[in-house]
N, C-alpha and C positions, 0 to 999 in steps of 0.2 A: 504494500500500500504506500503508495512514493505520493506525495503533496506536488503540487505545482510551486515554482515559487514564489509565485503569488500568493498562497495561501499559505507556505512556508512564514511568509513575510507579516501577515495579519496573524498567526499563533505565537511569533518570538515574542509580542511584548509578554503575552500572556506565562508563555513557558519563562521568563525570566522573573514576571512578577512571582510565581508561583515559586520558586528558588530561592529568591529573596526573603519571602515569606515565611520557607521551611526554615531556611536561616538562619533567620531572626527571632523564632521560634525556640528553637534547637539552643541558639547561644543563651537564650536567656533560662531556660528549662536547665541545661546543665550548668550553670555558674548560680544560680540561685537555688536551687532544689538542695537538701542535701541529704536525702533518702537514695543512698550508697544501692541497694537491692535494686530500688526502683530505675535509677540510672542506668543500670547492667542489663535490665530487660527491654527497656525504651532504646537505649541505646542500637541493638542489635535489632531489634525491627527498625528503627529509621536508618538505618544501613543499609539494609535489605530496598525498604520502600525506597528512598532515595536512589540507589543503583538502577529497579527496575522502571522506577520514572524515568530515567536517563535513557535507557537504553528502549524503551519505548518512543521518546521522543527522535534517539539517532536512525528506529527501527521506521520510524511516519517521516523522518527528512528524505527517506531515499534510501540509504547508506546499501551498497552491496554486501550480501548476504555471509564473503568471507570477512569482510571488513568488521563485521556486528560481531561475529565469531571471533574474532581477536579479542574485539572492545569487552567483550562479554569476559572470554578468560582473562582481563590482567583487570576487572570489574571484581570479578570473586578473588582472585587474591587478592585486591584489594582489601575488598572486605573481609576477608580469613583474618589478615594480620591489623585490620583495625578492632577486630572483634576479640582476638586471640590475645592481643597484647597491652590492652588500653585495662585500667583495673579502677576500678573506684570504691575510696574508703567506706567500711562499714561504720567504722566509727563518728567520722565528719565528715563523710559523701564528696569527697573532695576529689577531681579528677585524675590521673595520674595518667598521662602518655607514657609512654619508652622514650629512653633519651637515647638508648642504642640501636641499632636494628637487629628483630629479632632476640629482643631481650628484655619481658615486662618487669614495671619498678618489683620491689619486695619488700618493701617501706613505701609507708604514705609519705610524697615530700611536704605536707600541710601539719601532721602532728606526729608523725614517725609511728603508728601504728602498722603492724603487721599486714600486709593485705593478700587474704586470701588467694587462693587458686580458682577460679570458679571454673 
């Protein structure tokens, strides 16, 4: 299902408001939230849904079909190693990226509590 570009042209505002949106969403849900559980489930469904909105939107621009197949595999590793290595404190919900690759913290850097394996 390939869009003309004309009508590629009338869906961009919309597909970028809606990005924006989730964005802006997203930052303030995890910097203020600090229910650590909650964060770790939220988290990996807006990973998921975010991805397949993407690749829904490269899937309605056109994109060739090996092209989507690429985007698609470095899309889930993506998401593997955001899901896989990203940890958030139980104790004060505080977010913790990896400062290495392929290496989650094992300390909260916010109060040095232990942080699970989930």
């Amino acid at each position: 299902m390939a869009l003309s570009p004309e009508q590629l042209g009338t869906i961009f505002p919309y597909f970028i408001a809606f990005w924006v949106a989730v964005a802006l969403a997203a930052l303030a849900f995890f910097h203020f939230n600090k229910n650590g559980p909650l964060k770790r489930k939220l988290f990996l469904i807006l990973t998921i849904v975010a991805d397949i909105a993407l690749l829904g939107f490269i899937w309605v621009s056109g994109a060739p079909l090996p092209f989507l197949a690429v985007v698609a595999a470095f899309m889930v590793l993506g998401a593997w190693q955001a899901v896989r290595f990203t940890r958030f404190c139980g104790k004060c919900g505080a977010n913790n990226f990896p400062q290495r690759p392929f290496q989650s913290r094992t300390e909260c850097k916010k109060c040095g509590d232990h942080l699970a394996v989930d």
